[in-house]
N, C-alpha and C positions, 0 to 999 in steps of 0.2 A: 857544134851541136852534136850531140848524141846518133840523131838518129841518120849522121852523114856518115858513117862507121860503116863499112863493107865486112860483114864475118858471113861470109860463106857456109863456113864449117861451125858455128854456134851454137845451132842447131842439132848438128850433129851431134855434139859433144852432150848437151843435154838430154838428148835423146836417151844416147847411149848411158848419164847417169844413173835418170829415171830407171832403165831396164835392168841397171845392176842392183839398184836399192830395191826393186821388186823381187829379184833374187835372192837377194838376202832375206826379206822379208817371208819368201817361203820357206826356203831352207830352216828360217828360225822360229818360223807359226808364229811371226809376229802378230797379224790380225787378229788372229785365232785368242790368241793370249791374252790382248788386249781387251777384247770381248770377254772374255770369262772375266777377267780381273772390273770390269766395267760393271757385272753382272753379281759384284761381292763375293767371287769364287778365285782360288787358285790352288792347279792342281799342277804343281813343279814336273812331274814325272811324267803328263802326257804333255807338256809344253819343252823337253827339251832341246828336240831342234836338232839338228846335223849341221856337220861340217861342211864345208866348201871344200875343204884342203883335200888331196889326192882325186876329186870327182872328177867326169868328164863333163863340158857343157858342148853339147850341140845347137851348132846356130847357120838360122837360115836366110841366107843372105849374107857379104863378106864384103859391102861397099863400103862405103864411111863408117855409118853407127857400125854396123858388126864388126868392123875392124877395132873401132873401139872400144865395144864392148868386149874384144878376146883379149883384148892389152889390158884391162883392167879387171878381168876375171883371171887372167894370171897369174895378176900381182895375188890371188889368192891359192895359187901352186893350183890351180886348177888346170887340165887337158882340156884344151881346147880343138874340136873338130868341127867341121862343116860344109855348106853347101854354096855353090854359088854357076849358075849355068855361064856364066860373063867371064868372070875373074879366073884367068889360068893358074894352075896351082901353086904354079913356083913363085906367085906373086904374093898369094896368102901363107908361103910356106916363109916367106920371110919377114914376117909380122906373128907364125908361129903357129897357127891354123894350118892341119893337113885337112884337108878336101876329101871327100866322102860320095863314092856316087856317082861318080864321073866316068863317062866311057872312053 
């Protein structure tokens, strides 16, 4: 059966999806776009949208999903930085997150 399956972390993992396809989605005025085009308009030039590649993403919180979420915002050459008052930094520095904040 199915639902005898222990994933701990599955959770996690789609958490952490969801957060990155929201990302995308701003970064490219998905919404936005889709609304105009929905509304018989499309205007290319205010729908461009930005890169990901070279940005910094700031994240708060570096437990499971945020660790996930800077592993896979990387893959987009994004800097990843953040916060996390738990996790010591040589822990997040090795998944690639520098710590921000910290006294």
């Amino acid at each position: 059966r199915s639902s005898d399956l222990n994933t701990p972390s599955g959770n996690s993992i789609s958490a952490a999806e969801l957060t990155c396809g929201m990302i995308l989605c701003l970064s490219r005025q998905i919404p936005q776009s889709a609304a105009s085009m929905k509304a018989g308009k499309w205007d290319r030039k205010k729908f461009m949208g930005a890169e990901l590649y070279g940005k910094t993403l700031g994240i708060l919180g570096l437990g499971r999903i945020g660790k996930e979420v800077a592993l896979r915002m990387q893959s987009f050459n994004m800097k990843t930085i953040g916060y996390d008052p738990i996790i010591p930094p040589e822990v997040t520095a090795a998944f690639g997150v520098q710590q921000i904040g910290r006294a």
